[in-house]
N, C-alpha and C positions, 0 to 999 in steps of 0.2 A: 504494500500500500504506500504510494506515494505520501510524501512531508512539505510543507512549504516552509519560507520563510518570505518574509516581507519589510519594506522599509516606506516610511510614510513622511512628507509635509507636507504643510497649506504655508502660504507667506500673500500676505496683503500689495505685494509688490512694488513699485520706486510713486505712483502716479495715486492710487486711490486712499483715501484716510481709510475705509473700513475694511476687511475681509468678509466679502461676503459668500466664498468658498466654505463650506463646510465638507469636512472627511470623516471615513472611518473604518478600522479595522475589526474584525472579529476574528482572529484566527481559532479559536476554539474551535465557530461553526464555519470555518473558512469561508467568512463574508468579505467582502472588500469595497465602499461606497464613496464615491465621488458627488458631489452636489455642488452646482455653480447658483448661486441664488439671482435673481434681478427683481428690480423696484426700487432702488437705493436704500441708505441708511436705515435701517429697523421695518423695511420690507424684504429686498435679498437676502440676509442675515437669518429674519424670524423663518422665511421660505425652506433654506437649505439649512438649517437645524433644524424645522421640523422631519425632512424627510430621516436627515441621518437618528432623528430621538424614536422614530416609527421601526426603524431599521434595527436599534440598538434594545429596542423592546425583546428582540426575537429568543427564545433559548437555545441553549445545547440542548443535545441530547436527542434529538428529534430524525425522523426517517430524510435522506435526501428529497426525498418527493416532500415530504411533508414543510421543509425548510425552504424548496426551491417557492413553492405556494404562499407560504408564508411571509419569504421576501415581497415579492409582487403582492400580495394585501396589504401588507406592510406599504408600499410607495401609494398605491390607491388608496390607503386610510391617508396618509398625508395629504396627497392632491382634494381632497375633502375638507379637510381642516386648512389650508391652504385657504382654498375658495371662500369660506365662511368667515376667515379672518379678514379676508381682502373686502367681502362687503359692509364686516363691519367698522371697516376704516376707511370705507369710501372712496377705496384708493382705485386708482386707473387698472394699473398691472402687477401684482405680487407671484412670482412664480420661482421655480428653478429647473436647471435640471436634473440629472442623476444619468449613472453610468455605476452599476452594482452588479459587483459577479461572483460568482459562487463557485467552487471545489466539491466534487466527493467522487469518490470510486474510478479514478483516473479518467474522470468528465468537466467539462466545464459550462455553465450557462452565465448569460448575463442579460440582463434587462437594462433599459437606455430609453430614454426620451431629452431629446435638445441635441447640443450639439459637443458636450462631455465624451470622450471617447475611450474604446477598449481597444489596445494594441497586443499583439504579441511578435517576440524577438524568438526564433527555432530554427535552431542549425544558420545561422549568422541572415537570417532574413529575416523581415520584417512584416507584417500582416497588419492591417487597420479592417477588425473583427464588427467595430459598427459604422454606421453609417449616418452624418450629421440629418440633422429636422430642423433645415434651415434652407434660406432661399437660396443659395449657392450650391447645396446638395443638389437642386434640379439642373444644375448648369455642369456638373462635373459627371450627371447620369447623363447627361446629354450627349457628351463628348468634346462639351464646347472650353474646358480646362481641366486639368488632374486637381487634387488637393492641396499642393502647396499651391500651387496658382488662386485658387479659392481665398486663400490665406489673405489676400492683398485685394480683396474685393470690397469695391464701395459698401457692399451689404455682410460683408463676413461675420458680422454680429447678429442679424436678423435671423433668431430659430422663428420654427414653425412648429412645434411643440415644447409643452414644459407642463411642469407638473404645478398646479394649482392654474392652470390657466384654459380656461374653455370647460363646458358642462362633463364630458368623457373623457378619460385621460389616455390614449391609447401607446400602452407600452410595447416598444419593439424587444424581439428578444433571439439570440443567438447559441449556439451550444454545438459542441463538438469533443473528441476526445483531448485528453492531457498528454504528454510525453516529460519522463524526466530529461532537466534541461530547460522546458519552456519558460521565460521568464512574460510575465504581461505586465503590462503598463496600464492603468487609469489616470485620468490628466480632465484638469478642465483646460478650456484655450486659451489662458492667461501663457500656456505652456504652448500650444501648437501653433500659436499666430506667431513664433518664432523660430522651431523647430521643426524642417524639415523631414521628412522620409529618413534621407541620407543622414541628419545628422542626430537623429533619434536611433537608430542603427549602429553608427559611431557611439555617442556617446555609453548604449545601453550593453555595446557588447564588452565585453570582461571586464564590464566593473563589477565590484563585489558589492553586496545587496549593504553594506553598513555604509558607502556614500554614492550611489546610483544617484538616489534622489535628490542628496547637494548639488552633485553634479550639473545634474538635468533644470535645476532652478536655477543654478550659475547661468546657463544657457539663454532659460528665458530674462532674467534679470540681467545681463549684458546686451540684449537684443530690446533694451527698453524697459521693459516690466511696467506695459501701460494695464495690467490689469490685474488681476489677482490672480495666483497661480498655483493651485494644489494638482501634488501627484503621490500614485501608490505604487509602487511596482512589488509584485507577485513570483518567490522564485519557485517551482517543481522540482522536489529536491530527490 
């Protein structure tokens, strides 16, 4: 039976006063959660700690199926409470996203809505396992730019889903086998509106999992750090 290990930060970045990234680890139940929040100040914040406090609700001990279900009620209790708060603060927009992936019996799933993403590095290559909810995602399904080119789009910011925002929350979800070796990567785009394919690949291959994730923040905080930047990376050991 496979073992992980893991290495995690959030940093508020050079440009915004708050961090409105929220993370979080479970290695017990091998959870791993990404949340970028938006609405500003004590909107993106209360958004993306609600999702990760929904998430962090969950126990050990439970069947993989039972946990994988469990996650995804867990984000749809959120998107609920989200919504409810947003109307009672009259506010415009309160949402986030999330990128949440799960481990057991040499599988992996992950659920995603926005534009938060799941990468994996296997046998020195690199994969981008989801797929933004954003207006630029329909222009690089198109064939009219690849993903770094997205990156530098007048609208690179604009998702088109997030969690507390619109009546049904529709979560996408991915799953496939593990190999030891694999390492994955969660990021909000505080991280990939700087980082490359290429230099996600570079950076992520033989570092050791106790400064990957310094690493990988040096990158985006050199590159600017106009936003806030959390990442987790996931090792299969």
């Amino acid at each position: 039976m496979s073992t992980t290990r893991h290495s995690a930060v959030t940093h508020v970045g050079k440009v915004r006063k708050i961090n409105e990234d929220s993370i979080l680890a479970l290695p017990d139940q091998k959870i791993w959660v990404v949340s970028d929040g938006m609405g500003g100040h004590e909107g993106g914040d209360f958004a993306s700690q609600t999702v990760i406090e929904a998430v962090a609700g969950l126990n050990a001990g439970r069947s993989p199926g039972d946990m994988m279900r469990g996650l995804r009620a867990a984000v749809l209790e959120a998107h609920e409470t989200i919504r409810a708060e947003t109307v009672r603060r009259s506010a415009r927009v309160v949402g986030a996203t999330v990128v949440a992936l799960i481990l057991a019996n040499e599988h992996f799933v992950a659920f995603w809505a926005g534009d938060s993403r799941l990468y994996r590095l296997r046998g020195g290559a690199i994969s981008m396992l989801t797929h933004d909810h954003s207006m630029v995602a329909d222009l690089v399904s198109a064939g009219v730019m690849d993903w770094d080119e997205a990156e530098h789009h007048p609208q690179s910011n604009a998702i088109t889903r997030a969690v507390g925002v619109g009546k049904v929350l529709e979560l996408d979800k991915v799953r496939g086998e593990t190999q030891p070796g694999d390492r994955f990567l969660l990021c909000s785009d505080g991280l990939t509106k700087y980082a490359s394919f290429d230099i996600l690949r570079h950076t992520m291959t033989g570092e050791p999992i106790e400064t990957v994730c310094d690493k990988l923040l040096q990158v985006a905080l050199d590159g600017g750090g106009a936003d806030n930047i959390s990442i987790i990376v996931v090792d299969v050991t």
